[in-house]
C-alpha positions as semicolon CSV with decimal commas, in nm:
position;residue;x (nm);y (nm);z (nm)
1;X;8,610;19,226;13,084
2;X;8,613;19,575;13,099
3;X;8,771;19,801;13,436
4;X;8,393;19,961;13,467
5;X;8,282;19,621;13,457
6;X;8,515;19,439;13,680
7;X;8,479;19,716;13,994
8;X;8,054;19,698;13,944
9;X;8,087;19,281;13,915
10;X;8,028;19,257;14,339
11;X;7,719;19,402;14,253
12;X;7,574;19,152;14,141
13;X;7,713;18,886;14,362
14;X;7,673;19,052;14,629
15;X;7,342;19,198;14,610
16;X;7,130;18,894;14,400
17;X;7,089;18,843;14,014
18;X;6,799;18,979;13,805
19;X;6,775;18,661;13,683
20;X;6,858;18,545;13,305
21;X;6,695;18,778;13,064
22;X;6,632;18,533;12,755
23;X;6,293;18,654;12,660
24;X;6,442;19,026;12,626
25;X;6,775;18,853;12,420
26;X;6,536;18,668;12,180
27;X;6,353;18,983;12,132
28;X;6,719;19,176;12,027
29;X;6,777;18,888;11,780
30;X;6,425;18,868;11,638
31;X;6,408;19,318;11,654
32;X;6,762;19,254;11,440
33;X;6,685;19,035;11,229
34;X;6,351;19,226;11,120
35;X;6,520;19,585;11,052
36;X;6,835;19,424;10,896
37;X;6,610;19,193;10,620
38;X;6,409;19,558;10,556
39;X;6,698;19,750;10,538
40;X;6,891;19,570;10,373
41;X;6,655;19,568;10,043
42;X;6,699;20,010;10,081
43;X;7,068;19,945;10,112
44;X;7,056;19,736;9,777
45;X;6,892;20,028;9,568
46;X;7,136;20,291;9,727
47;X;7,437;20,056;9,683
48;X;7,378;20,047;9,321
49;X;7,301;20,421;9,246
50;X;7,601;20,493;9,496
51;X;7,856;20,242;9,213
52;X;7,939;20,036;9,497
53;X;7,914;19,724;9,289
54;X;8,109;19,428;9,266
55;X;8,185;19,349;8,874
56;X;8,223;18,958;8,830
57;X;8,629;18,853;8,777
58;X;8,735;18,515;8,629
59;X;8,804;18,394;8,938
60;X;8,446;18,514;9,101
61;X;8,134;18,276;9,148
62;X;7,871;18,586;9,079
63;X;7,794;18,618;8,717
64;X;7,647;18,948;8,722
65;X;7,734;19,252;8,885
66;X;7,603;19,277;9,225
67;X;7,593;19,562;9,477
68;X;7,782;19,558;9,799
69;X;7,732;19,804;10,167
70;X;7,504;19,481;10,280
71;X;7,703;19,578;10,628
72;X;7,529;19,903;10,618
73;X;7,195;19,721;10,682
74;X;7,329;19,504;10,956
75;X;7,454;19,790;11,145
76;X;7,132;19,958;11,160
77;X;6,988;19,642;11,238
78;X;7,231;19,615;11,533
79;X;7,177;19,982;11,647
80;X;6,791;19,936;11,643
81;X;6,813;19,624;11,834
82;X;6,998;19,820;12,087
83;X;6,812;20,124;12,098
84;X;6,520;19,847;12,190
85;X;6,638;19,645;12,425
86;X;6,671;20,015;12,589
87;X;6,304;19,994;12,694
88;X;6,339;19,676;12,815
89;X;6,357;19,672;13,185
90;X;6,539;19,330;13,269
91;X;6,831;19,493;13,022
92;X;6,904;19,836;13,184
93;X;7,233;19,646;13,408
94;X;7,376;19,600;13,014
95;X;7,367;20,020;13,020
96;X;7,388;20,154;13,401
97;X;7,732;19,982;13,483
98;X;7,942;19,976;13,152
99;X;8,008;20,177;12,818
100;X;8,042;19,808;12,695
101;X;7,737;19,840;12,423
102;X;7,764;20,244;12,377
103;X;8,184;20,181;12,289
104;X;8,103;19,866;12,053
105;X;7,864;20,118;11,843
106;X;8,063;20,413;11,814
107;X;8,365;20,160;11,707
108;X;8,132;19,970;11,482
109;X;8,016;20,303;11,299
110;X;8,363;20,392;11,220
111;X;8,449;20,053;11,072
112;X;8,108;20,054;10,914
113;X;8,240;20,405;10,759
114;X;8,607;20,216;10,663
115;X;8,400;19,969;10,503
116;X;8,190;20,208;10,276
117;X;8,484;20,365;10,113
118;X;8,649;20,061;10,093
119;X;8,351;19,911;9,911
120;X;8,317;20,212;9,702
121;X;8,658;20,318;9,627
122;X;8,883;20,084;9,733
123;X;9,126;20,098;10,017
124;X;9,491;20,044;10,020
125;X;9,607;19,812;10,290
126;X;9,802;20,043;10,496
127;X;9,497;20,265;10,477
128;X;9,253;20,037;10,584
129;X;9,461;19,897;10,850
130;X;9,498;20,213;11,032
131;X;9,116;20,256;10,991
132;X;9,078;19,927;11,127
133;X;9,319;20,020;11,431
134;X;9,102;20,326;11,513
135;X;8,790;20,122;11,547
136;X;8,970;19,929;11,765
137;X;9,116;20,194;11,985
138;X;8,823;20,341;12,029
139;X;8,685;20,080;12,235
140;X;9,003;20,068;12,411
141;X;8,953;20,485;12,479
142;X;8,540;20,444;12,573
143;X;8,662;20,150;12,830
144;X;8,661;19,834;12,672
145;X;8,945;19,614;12,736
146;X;9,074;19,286;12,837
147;X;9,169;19,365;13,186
148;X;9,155;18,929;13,245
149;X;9,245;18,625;13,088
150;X;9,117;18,339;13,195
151;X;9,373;18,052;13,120
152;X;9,200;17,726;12,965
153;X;9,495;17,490;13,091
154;X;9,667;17,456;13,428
155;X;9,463;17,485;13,709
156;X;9,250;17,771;13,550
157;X;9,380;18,080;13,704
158;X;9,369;18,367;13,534
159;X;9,600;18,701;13,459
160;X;9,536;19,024;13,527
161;X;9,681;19,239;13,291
162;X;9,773;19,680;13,329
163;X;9,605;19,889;13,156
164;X;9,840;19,943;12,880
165;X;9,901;19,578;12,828
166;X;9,456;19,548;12,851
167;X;9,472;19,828;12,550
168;X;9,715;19,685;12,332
169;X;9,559;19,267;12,335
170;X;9,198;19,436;12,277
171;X;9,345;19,597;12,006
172;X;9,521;19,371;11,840
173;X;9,235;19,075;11,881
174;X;9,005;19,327;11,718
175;X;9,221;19,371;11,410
176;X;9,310;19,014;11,399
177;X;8,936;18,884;11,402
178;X;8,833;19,163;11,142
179;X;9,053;19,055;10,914
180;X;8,979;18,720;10,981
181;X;8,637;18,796;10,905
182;X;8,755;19,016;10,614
183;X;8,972;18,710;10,461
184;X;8,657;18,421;10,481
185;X;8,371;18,660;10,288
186;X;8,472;18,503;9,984
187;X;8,132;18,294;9,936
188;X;7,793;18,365;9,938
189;X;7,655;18,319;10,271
190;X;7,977;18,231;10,437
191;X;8,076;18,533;10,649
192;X;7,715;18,564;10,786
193;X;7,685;18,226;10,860
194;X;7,988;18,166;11,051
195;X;7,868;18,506;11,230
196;X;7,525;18,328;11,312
197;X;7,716;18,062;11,457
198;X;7,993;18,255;11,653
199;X;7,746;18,529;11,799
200;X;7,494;18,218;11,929
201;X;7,770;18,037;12,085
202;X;7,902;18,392;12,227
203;X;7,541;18,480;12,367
204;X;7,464;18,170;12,517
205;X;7,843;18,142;12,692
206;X;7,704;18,465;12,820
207;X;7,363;18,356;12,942
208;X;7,577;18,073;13,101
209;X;7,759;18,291;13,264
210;X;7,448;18,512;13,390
211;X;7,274;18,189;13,522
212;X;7,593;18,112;13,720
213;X;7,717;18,423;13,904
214;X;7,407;18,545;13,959
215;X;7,334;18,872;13,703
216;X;7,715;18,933;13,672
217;X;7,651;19,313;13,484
218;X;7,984;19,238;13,294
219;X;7,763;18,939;13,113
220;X;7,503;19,201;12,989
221;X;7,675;19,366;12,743
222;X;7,844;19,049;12,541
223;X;7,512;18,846;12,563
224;X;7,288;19,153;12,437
225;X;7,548;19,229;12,136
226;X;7,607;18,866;12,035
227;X;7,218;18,852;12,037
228;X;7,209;19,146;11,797
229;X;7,480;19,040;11,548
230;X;7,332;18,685;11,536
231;X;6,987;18,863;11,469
232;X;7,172;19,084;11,183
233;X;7,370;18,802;11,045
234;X;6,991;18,588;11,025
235;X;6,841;18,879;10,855
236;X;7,075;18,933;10,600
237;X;7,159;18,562;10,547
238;X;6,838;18,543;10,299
239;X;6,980;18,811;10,100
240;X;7,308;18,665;10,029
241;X;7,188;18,301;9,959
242;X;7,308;18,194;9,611
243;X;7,298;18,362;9,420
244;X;7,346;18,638;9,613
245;X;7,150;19,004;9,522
246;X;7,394;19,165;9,772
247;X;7,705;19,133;9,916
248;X;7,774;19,234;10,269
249;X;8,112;19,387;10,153
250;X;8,368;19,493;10,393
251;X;8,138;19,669;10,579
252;X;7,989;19,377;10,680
253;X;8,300;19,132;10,742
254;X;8,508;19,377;10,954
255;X;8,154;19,467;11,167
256;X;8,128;19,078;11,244
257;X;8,510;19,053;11,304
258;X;8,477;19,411;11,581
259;X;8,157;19,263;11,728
260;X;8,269;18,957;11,726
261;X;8,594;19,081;11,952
């Protein structure tokens, strides 16, 4: 939960919920998955002209060379689902309150950017990890932390932690679960699958959470990204079915593992 979040909660509990949005959150994932399954067909042209291709190794299930920056397309994806749900009315708590869904952009473009040269080039792992560390501290800058922890044994009580100790746990759970995501993107349709899955249980944890405590504004953000990256994840899923005619790259697998975070 983020500080902006956490002083605007009483707002909602004190002053009644706007209700569960999940006509506007079905619209993110369906606006999502529609631009990403476009896109991602221009991204697969420009891949290959760019020579970000992946050339089959002995130990490789592809057979032919196929293009990667399939993350590129799922970003966009994810930015036009946001720029949408925008206009929608019953989603303007996700933007008055917090920097929540502004922060996770910004971070996901630079990790996006990582994953391009990395794709292209190639990264060293030193390199990459400080690019992945500066995604991740820049949500920590734009004011997205874990201020609380909510303790899953015991009698459920939760810690609050200082801002300092908030910046460094965001940081590191961010690099941990890109990486994570980075490490499983070994298969065709794996990453993007277990992304489908974890950004659906993610956005309805948050719609739970909405119905609950009444239109809590730090539920917003969460429910309306984990509706877009499910969307992007569904849209590029058809793409990367074996065989695949794109992979997602690490473009892709680190934007899960930071939205995912």
């Amino acid at each position: 939960m983020t500080q902006e979040a956490l002083s605007h909660q009483v707002l909602a509990q004190g002053g009644g919920g706007a209700g569960v949005p999940i006509r506007e959150l079905l619209l993110i994932l369906f606006v999502a998955a529609v631009v990403t399954y476009l896109i991602t067909g221009l991204v697969r042209v420009i891949a290959c002209r760019f020579g970000a291709v992946a050339v089959p190794r002995d130990r490789d299930v592809h057979e032919q060379p196929t293009p990667r920056l399939g993350g590129t397309g799922m970003y966009v994806g994810i930015l036009a689902a946001m720029l949408f749900a925008t206009q929608l009315p019953a989603l303007t708590r996700g933007f008055e309150y917090t920097r929540d869904i502004p922060a996770a952009l910004v971070s996901g473009f630079v990790i996006v950017l990582v994953g391009i040269v990395d794709d292209r080039w190639g990264l060293d792992a030193l390199t990459k990890f400080v690019g992945q560390v500066t995604a991740a501290g820049i949500l920590v800058v734009m004011g997205v932390s874990w201020f609380i922890i909510y303790m899953p044994f015991g009698a459920g009580e939760t810690v609050v932690l200082d801002q300092l100790q908030a910046g460094l746990l965001t940081i590191a759970v961010a690099v941990v679960l890109i990486n994570a995501m980075n490490f499983v993107d070994g298969l065709d349709g794996l990453a993007a699958g277990l992304g489908l899955i974890a950004a659906t249980a993610i956005c309805l944890f948050s719609v739970g959470l909405l119905h609950d405590q009444g239109g809590d504004v730090s539920a917003y953000p969460p429910a309306m990204l984990a509706a877009a990256l499910a969307g992007a994840c569904l849209g590029f899923l058809p793409h990367n079915f074996q065989p695949a005619r794109i992979f997602m790259g690490d473009s892709g697998s680190m934007l899960i593992g930071l939205m995912l975070a």
